[in-house]
C-alpha positions in Angstrom: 15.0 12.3 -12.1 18.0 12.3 -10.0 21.5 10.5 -10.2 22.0 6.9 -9.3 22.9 6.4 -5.9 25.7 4.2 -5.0 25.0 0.3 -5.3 27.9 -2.9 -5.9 27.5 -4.6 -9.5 28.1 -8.0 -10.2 27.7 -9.8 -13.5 27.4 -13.4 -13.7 28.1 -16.0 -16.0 26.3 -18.9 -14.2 22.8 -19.6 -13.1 25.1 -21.1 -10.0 26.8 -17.7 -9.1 23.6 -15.8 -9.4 22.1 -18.2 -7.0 25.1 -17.6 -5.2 24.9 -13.6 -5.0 20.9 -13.5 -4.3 21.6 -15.9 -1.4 24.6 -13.4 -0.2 22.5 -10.4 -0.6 19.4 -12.2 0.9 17.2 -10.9 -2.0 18.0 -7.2 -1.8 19.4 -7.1 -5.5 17.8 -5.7 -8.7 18.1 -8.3 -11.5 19.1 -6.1 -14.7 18.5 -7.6 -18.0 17.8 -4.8 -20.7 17.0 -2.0 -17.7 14.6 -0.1 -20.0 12.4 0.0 -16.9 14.1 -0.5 -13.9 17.1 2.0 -14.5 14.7 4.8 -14.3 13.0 3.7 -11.4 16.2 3.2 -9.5 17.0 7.3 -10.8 13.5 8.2 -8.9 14.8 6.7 -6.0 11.8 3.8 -6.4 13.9 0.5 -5.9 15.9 0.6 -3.0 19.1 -1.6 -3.5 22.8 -2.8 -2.4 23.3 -4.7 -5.5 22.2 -4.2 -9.4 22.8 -8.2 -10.5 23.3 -7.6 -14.5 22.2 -11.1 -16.1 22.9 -10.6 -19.6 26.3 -12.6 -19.6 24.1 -16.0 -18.5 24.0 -18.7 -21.1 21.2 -20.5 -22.6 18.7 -17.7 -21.8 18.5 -15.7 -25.3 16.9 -17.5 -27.9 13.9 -18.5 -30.0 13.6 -21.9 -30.8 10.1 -23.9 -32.4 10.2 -27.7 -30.6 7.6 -28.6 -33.1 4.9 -29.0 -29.8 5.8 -25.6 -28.7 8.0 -22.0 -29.2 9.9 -21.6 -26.3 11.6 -17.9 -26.0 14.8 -17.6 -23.7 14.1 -14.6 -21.1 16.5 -12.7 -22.3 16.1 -12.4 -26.0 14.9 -9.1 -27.5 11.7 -7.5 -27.8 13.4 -6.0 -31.5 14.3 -10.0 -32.4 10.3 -10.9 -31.6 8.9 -8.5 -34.0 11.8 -9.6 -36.5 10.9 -13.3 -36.3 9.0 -14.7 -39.4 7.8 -17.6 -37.9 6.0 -15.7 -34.6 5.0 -13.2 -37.3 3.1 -15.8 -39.4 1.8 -18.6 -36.1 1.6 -15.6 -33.4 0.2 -12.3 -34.9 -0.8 -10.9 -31.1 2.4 -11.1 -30.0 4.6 -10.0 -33.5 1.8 -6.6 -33.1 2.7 -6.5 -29.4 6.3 -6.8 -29.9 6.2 -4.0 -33.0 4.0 -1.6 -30.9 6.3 -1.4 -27.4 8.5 1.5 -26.7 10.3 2.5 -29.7 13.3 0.4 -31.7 16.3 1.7 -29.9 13.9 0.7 -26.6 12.9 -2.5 -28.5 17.2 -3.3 -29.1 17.6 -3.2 -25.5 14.2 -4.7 -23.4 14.0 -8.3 -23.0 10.9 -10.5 -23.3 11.1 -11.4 -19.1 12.0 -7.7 -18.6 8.9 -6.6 -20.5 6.7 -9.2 -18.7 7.9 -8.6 -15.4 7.6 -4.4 -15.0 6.4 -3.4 -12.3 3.1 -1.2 -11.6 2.6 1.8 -12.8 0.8 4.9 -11.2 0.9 8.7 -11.6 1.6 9.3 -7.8 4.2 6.6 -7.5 6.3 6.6 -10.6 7.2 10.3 -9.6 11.0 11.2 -8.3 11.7 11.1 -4.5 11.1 14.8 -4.0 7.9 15.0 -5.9 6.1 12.1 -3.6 7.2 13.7 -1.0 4.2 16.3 -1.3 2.0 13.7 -0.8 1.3 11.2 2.1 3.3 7.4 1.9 1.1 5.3 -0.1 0.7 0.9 -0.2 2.7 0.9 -3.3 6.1 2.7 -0.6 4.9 1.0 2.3 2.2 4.0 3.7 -1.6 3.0 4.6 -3.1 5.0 1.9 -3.7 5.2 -1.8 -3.4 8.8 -3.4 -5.3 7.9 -6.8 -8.2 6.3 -4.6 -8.8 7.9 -1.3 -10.6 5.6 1.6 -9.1 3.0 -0.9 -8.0 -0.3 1.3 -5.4 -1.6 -1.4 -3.0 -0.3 -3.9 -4.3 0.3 -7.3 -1.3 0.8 -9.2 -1.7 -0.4 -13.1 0.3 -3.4 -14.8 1.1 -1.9 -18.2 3.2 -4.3 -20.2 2.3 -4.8 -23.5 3.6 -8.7 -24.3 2.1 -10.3 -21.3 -1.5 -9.7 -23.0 -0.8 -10.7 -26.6 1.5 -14.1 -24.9 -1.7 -14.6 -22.3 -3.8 -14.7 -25.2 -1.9 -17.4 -26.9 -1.5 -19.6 -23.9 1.9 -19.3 -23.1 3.6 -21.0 -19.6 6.2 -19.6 -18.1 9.7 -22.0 -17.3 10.9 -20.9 -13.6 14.3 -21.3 -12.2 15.3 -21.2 -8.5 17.9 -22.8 -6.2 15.1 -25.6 -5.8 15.3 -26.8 -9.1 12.3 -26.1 -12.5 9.1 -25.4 -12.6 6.2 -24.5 -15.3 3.4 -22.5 -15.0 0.6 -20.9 -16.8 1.8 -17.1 -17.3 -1.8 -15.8 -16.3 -1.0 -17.6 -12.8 2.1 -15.0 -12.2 -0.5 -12.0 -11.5 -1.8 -12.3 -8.2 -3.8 -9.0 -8.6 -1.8 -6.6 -5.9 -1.0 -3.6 -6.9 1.9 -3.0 -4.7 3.1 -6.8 -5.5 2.2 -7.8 -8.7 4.0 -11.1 -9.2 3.9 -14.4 -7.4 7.5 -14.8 -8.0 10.2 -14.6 -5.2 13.0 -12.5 -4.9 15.4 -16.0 -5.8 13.3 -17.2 -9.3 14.2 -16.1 -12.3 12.4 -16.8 -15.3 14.1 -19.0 -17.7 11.9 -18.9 -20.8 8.5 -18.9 -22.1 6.7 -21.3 -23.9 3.7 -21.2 -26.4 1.3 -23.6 -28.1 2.3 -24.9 -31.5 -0.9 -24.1 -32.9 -1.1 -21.3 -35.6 -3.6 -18.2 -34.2 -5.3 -15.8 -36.1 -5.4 -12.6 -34.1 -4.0 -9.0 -33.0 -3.2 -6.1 -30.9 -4.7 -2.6 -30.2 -3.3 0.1 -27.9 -3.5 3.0 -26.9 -1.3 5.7 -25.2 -0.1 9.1 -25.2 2.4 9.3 -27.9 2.8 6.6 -30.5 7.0 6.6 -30.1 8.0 5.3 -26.7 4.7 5.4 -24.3 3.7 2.5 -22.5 0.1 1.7 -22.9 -3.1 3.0 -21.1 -5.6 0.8 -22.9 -3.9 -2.8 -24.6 -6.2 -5.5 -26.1 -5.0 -8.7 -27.6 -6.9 -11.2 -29.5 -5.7 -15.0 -30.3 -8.4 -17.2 -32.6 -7.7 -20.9 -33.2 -9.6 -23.6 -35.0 -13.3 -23.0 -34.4 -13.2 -19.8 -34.0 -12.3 -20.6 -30.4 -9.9 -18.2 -28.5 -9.2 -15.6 -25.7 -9.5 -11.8 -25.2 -6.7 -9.9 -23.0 -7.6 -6.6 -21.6 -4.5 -5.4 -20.4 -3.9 -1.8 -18.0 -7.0 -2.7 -16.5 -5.7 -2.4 -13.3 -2.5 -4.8 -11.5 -3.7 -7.8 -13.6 -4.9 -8.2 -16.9 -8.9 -9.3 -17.8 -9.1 -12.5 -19.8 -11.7 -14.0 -21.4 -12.4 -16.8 -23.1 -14.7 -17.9 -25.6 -16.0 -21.0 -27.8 -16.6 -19.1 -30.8 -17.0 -16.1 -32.9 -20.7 -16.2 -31.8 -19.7 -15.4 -28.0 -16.6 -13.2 -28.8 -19.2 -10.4 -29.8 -20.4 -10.1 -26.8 -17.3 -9.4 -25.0 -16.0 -6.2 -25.8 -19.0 -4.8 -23.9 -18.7 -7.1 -20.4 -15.1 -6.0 -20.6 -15.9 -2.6 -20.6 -18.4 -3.3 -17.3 -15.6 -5.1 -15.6 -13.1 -2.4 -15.5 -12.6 -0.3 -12.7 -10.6 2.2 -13.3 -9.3 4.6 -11.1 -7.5 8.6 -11.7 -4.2 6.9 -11.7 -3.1 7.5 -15.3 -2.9 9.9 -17.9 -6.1 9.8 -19.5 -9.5 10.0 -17.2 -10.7 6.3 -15.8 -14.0 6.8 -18.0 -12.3 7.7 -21.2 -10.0 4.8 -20.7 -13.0 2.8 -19.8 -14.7 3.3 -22.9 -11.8 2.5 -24.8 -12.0 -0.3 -23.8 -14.9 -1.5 -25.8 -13.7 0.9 -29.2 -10.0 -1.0 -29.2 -12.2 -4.5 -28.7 -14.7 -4.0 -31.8 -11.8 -2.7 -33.3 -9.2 -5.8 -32.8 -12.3 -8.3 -33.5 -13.7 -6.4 -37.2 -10.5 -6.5 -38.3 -9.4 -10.0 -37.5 
């Protein structure tokens, strides 16, 4: 990992100045919130930027609030005041296990809710530094017109690996937008568009402003796996939210750029999915475990998640 290179910082304290500086830098800025993620890729030389744009100072964006019809979370509130919040502890299990199980709690102090949603792809051959990739041809993920994990590969199979999106997907959550255009709300499954190399169908001038969950109580969880149990993100993630009825949704997540969902009616058809989930993956020797092992798993952390719910 090498040293930072040179960039301008700006810090506003307005959703209308950082409008403002995205317009004047014609998107080529890095939006810092808790940079648990980003720093180090900018350190490996894998965002190339003129401007970091450090949002932490903007009002109104940190916070977790129940409406009564919903729980909205601001963007920038803490993964560490998630997993500290009685009330998503006792309506949201997924996402309190989620929250507990990312990173590790000087990690958890410092990533954001948005920040955890929105990092980027992950894959063995990309998130190397400069001089390391160099060894090996420009894939899709740096512009190039090959994948390394996948060769003959037509697309870029780099791995979404954040743990919250899975657990929040599970629960139903919508995400509140912000741009120079005005608001908009959208289904948080609907920010994936399955692109390795761009994962999110947000532009470089949106922001996410908060996210938003049912008010109904869930029964539920969250499995993972990953190298070491302190700080690794995950390599395997399932998350499991049960309502009235026995009616819910499965998330598979580090399945590949988006997660797996499934839904189902009742407890009767939720057996059955652990085992089309495991079918449905197709992983590729991108990560640290082999694509079979982490295939299976996929099945072991489902049966596991559901006999324990």
């Amino acid at each position: 990992m090498s040293l930072l290179p040179e960039f301008e910082y700006k810090r506003p304290e307005s959703l209308e100045e950082f409008h403002h500086l995205l317009s004047d830098y014609k998107g080529d800025a890095v939006i810092l919130a808790g940079g648990t993620d980003v720093m180090p890729r900018i350190k490996m030389g894998l965002k190339k930027l003129n401007l970091i744009l450090d949002i932490k100072a903007l009002e109104g964006l940190r916070y977790i609030k129940d409406k009564g019809q919903n729980m909205r979370i601001g963007a920038l509130t803490t993964i560490s005041e998630i997993k500290k919040n009685k009330l998503i502890k006792d309506k949201y299990p997924s996402l309190h296990e989620a929250a507990k199980l990312t990173a590790s709690e000087n990690l958890q102090q410092r990533g954001t809710i948005g920040g955890n949603i929105l990092q980027d792809t992950r894959c063995l051959y990309y998130n190397k530094p400069e001089v390391w990739r160099k060894s090996f041809r420009p894939c899709f993920k740096v512009g190039g017109d090959i994948c390394n994990a996948a060769r003959g590969g037509k697309k870029c199979f780099a791995v979404y690996c954040g743990d919250l999106a899975p657990a929040l997907i599970s629960l139903g959550a919508s995400v509140r937008i912000l741009s120079k255009k005005g608001e908009k709300q959208m289904p948080l499954k609907e920010i994936f568009t399955g692109d390795g190399k761009s994962p999110f169908s947000l532009s470089s001038h949106e922001l996410v402003k908060d996210i938003i969950i049912p008010p109904d109580k869930m029964r539920g969880g969250y499995e993972k796996l990953r190298m070491r149990k302190a700080i690794d993100y995950p390599v395997v993630n399932i998350a499991l939210s049960m309502g009235a009825g026995d009616k819910g949704r499965l998330v598979v997540g580090s399945a590949g750029a988006t997660p797996l969902i499934y839904d189902f009616p009742s407890h009767d058809e939720l057996s059955g999915i652990p085992e089309k989930a495991q079918n449905d993956m197709s992983p590729v020797n991108n990560m640290y475990l082999p694509p079979l092992y982490r295939k299976s798993m996929v099945k072991v952390l489902s049966d596991k998640l559901i006999s324990r719910i």
